[in-house]
KOLNUKOL-608962 format. One record per residue: residue number from 1; residue in three letters; x, y, z of N, C-alpha, C in turn. Coordinates in Angstrom, 3 decimals. Atoms other than C-alpha are relative to their C-alpha. Example, Ala and Ser with C-alpha at 12.3 -4.5 7.8 and 13.67 -1.06 7.14 Angstrom:
REM KOLNUKOL-608962
+-----+-----+----------+----------+----------+----------+----------+----------+----------+----------+----------+
|   i |  aa |      npx |      npy |      npz |     capx |     capy |     capz |      cpx |      cpy |      cpz |
+-----+-----+----------+----------+----------+----------+----------+----------+----------+----------+----------+
|   1 | Ala |    0.890 |   -1.190 |    0.000 |   12.300 |   -4.500 |    7.800 |    0.900 |    1.200 |    0.000 |
|   2 | Ser |   -0.820 |   -1.190 |   -0.060 |   13.670 |   -1.060 |    7.140 |   -0.770 |    1.090 |    0.730 |
+-----+-----+----------+----------+----------+----------+----------+----------+----------+----------+----------+
//
This chain:
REM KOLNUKOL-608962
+-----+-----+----------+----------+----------+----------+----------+----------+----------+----------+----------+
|   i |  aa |      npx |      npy |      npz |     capx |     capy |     capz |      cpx |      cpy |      cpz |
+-----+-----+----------+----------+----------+----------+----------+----------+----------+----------+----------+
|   1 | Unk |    1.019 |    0.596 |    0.837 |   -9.936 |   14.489 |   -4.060 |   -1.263 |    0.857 |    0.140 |
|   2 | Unk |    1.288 |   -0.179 |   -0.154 |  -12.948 |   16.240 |   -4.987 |   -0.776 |   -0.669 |    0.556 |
|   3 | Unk |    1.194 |    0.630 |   -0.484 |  -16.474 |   15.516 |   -3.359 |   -0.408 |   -0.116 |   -1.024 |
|   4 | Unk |    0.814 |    0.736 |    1.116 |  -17.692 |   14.535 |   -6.736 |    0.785 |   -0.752 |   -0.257 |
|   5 | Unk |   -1.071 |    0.597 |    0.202 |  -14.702 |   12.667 |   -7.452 |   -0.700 |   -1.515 |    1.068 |
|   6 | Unk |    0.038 |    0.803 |   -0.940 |  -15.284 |   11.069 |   -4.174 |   -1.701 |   -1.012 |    0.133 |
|   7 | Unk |    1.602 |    0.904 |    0.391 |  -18.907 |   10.153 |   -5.039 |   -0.254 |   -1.379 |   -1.109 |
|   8 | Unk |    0.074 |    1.123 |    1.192 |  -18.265 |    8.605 |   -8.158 |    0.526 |   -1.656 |    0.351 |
|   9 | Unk |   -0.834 |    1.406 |   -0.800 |  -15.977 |    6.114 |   -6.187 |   -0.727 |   -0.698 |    0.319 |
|  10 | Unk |    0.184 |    0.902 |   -0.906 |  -18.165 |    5.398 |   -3.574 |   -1.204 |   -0.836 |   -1.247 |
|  11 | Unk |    1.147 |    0.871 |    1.201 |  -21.163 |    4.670 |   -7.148 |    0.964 |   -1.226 |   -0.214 |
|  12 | Unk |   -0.933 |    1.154 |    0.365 |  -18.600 |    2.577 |   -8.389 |    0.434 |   -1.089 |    1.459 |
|  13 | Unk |    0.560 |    0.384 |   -1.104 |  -18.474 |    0.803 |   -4.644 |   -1.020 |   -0.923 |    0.247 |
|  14 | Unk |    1.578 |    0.549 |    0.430 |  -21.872 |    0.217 |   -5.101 |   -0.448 |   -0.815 |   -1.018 |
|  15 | Unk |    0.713 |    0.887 |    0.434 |  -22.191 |   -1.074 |   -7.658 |    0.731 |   -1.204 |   -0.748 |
|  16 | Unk |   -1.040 |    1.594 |   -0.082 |  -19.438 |   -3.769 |   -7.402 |   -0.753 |   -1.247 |    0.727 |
|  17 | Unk |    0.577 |    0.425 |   -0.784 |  -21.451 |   -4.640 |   -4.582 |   -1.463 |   -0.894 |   -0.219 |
|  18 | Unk |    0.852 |    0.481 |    0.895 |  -24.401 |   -5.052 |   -6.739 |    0.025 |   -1.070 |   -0.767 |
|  19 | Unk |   -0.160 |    0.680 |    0.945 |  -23.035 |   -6.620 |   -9.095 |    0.311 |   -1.736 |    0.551 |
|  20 | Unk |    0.108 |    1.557 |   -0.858 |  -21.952 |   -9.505 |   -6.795 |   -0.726 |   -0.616 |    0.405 |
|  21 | Unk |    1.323 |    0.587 |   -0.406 |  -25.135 |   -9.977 |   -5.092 |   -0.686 |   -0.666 |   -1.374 |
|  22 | Unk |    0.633 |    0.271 |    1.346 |  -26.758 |  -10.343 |   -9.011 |    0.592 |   -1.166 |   -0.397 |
|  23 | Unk |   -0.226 |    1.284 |    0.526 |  -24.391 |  -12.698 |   -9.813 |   -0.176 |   -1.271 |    1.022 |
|  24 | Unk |    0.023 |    1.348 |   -1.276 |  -24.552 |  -15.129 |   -6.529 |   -1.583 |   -0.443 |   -0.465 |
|  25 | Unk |    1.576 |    0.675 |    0.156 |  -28.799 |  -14.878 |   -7.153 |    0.412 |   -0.740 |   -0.881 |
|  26 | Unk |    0.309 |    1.024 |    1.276 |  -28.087 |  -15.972 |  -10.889 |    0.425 |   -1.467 |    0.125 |
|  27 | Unk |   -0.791 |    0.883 |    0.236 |  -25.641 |  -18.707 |   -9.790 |   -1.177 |   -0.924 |    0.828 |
|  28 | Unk |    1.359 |    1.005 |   -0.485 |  -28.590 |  -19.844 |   -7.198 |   -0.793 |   -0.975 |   -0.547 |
|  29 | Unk |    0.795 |    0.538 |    0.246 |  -31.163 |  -19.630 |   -8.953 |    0.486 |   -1.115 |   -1.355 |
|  30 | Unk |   -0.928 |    1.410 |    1.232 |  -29.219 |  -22.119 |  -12.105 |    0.138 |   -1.185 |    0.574 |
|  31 | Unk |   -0.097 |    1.161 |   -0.452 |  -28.276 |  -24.070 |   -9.491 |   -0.959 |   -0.773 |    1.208 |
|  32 | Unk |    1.220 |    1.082 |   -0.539 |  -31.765 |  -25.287 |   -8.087 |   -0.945 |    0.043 |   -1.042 |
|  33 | Unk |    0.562 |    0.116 |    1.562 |  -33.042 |  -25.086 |  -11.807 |    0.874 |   -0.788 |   -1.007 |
|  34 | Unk |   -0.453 |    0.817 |    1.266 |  -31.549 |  -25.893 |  -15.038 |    1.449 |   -0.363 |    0.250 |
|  35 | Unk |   -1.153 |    0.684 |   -0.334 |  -28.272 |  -26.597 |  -13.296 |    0.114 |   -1.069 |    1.204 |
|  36 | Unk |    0.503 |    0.390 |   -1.489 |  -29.878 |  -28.582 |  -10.413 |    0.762 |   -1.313 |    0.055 |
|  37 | Unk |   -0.685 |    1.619 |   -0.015 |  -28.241 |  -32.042 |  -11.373 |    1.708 |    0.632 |   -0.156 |
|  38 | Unk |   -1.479 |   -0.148 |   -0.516 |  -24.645 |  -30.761 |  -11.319 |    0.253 |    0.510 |    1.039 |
|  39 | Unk |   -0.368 |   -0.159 |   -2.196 |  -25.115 |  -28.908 |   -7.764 |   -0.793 |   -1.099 |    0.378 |
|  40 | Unk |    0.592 |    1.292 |   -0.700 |  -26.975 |  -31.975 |   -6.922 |    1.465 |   -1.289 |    0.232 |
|  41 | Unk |   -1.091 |    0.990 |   -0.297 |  -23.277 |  -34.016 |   -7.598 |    1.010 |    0.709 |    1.064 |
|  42 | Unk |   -0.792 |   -0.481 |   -1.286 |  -21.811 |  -31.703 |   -4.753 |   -0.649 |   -0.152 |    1.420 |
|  43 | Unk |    0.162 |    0.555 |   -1.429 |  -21.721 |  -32.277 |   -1.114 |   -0.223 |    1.786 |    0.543 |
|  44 | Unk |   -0.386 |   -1.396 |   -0.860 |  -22.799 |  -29.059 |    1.206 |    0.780 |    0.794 |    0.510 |
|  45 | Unk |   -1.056 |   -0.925 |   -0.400 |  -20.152 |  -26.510 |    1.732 |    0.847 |   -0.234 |   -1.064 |
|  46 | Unk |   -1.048 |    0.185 |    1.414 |  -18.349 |  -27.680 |   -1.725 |   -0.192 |    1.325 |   -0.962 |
|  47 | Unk |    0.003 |   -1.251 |    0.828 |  -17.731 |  -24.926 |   -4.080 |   -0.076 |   -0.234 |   -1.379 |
|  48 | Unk |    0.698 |    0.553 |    0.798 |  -19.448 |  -25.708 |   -6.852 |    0.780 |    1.303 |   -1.032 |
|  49 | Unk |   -0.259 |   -1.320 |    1.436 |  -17.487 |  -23.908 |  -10.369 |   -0.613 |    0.085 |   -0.830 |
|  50 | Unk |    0.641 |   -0.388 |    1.194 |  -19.713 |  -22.607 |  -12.417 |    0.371 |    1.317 |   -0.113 |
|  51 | Unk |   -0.688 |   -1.082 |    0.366 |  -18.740 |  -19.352 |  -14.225 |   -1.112 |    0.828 |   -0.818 |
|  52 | Unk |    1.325 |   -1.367 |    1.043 |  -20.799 |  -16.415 |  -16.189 |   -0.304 |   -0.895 |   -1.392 |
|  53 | Unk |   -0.255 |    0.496 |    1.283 |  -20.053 |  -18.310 |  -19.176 |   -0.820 |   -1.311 |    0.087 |
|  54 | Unk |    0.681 |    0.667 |   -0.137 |  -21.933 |  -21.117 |  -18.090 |   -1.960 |    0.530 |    0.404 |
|  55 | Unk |    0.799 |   -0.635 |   -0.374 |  -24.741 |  -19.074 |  -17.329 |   -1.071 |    0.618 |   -1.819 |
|  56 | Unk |    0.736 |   -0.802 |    1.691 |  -25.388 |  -17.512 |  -21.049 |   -0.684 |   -1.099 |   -0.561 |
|  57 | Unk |    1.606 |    1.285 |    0.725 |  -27.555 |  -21.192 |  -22.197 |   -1.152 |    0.103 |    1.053 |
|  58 | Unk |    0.842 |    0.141 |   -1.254 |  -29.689 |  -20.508 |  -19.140 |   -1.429 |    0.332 |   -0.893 |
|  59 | Unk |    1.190 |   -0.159 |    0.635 |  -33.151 |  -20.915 |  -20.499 |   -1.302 |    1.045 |    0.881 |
|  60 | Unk |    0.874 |   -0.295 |   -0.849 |  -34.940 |  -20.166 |  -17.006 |   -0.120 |    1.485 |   -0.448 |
|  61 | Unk |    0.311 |   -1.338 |    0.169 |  -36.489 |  -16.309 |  -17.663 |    0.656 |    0.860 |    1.024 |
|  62 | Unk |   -0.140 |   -0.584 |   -1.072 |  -35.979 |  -15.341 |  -14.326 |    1.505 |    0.066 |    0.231 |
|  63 | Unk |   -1.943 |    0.183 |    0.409 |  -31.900 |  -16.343 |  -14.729 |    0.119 |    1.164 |   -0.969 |
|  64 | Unk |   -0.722 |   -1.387 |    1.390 |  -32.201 |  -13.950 |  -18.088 |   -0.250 |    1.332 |    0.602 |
|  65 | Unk |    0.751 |   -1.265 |   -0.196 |  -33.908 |  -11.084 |  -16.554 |    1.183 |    0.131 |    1.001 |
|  66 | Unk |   -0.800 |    0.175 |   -0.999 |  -31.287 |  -11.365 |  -13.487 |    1.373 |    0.391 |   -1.316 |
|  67 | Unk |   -1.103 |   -0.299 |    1.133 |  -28.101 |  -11.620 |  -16.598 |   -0.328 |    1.716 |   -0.529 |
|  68 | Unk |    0.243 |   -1.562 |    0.771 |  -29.915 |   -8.072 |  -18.312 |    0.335 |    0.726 |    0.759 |
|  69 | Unk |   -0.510 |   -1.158 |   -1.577 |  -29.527 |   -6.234 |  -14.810 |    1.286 |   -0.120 |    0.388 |
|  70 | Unk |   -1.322 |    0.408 |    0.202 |  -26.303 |   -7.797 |  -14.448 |    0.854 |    0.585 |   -0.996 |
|  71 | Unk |   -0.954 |   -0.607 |    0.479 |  -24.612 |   -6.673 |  -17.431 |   -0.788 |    1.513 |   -0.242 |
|  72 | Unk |    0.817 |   -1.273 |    0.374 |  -27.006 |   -3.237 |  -17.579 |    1.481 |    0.931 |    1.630 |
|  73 | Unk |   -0.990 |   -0.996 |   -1.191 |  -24.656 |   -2.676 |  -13.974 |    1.177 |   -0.341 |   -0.277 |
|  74 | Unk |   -1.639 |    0.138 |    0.030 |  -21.167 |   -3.960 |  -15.114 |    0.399 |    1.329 |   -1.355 |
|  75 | Unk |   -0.215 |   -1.564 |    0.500 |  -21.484 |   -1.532 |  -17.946 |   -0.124 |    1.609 |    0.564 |
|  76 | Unk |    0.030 |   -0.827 |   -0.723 |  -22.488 |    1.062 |  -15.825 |    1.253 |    0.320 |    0.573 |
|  77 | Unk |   -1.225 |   -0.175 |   -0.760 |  -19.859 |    0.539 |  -13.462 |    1.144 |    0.213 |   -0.897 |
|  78 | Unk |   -0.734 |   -0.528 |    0.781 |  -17.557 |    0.806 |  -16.618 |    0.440 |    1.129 |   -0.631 |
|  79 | Unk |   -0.393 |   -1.273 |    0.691 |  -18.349 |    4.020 |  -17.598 |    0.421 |    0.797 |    1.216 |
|  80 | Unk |   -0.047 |   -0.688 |   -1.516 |  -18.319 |    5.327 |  -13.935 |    1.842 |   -0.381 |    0.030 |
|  81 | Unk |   -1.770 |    0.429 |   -0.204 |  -13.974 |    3.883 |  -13.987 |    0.354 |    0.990 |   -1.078 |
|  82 | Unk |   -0.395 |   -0.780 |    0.943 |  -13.645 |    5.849 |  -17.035 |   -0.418 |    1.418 |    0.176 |
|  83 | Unk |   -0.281 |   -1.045 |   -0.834 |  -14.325 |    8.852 |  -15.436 |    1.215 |    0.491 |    0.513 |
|  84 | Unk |   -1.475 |   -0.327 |   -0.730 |  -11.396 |    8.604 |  -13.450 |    0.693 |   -1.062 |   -0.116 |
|  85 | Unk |   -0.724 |    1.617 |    0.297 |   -9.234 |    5.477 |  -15.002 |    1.037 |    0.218 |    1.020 |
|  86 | Unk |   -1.307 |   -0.176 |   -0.788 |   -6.142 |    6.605 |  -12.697 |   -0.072 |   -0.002 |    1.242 |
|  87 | Unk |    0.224 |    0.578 |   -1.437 |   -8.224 |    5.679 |   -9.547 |   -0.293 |   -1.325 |    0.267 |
|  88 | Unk |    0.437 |    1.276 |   -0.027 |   -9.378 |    2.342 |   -8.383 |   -1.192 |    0.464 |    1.260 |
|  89 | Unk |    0.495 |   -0.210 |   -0.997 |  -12.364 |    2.067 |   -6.225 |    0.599 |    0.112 |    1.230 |
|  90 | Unk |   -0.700 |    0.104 |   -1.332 |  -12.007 |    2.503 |   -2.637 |   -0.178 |   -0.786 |    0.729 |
+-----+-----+----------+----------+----------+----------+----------+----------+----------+----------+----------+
//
């Protein structure tokens, strides 16, 4: 494997990594805002399903601005796989 090869991986890596953190804030912050009464009907340590798709009526700003960076890095990370489709991160 090339060392550029091997870079692109570890970007792509990164920004899986990213991308998870972005979505856990958004799911937060929804759920002590405009989703506050449905994590309010769960008990602590319950795993509350909410999904991306529940996320796109989110009025709060700070939820949208969080979604723009969010999909600004899943596209990213898309073009970075298409680089090398016949690898998978590492």
């Amino acid at each position: 494997m090339s060392d550029y090869k091997f870079q692109v991986l570890k970007t792509i890596e990164a920004l899986e990594e990213i991308e998870s953190i972005l979505y856990t804030r958004m799911l937060n912050l929804a759920a002590e805002g405009e989703l506050k009464e449905i994590s309010d009907a769960f008990e602590v340590g319950d795993v509350v399903p909410f999904k991306y798709e529940d996320l796109k009526n989110i009025q709060d700003p700070n939820v949208n601005l969080l979604m723009n960076i969010f999909n600004d890095v899943v596209n990213a990370k898309e073009k970075f796989e298409n680089l090398f489709p016949d690898t998978s991160a590492i």
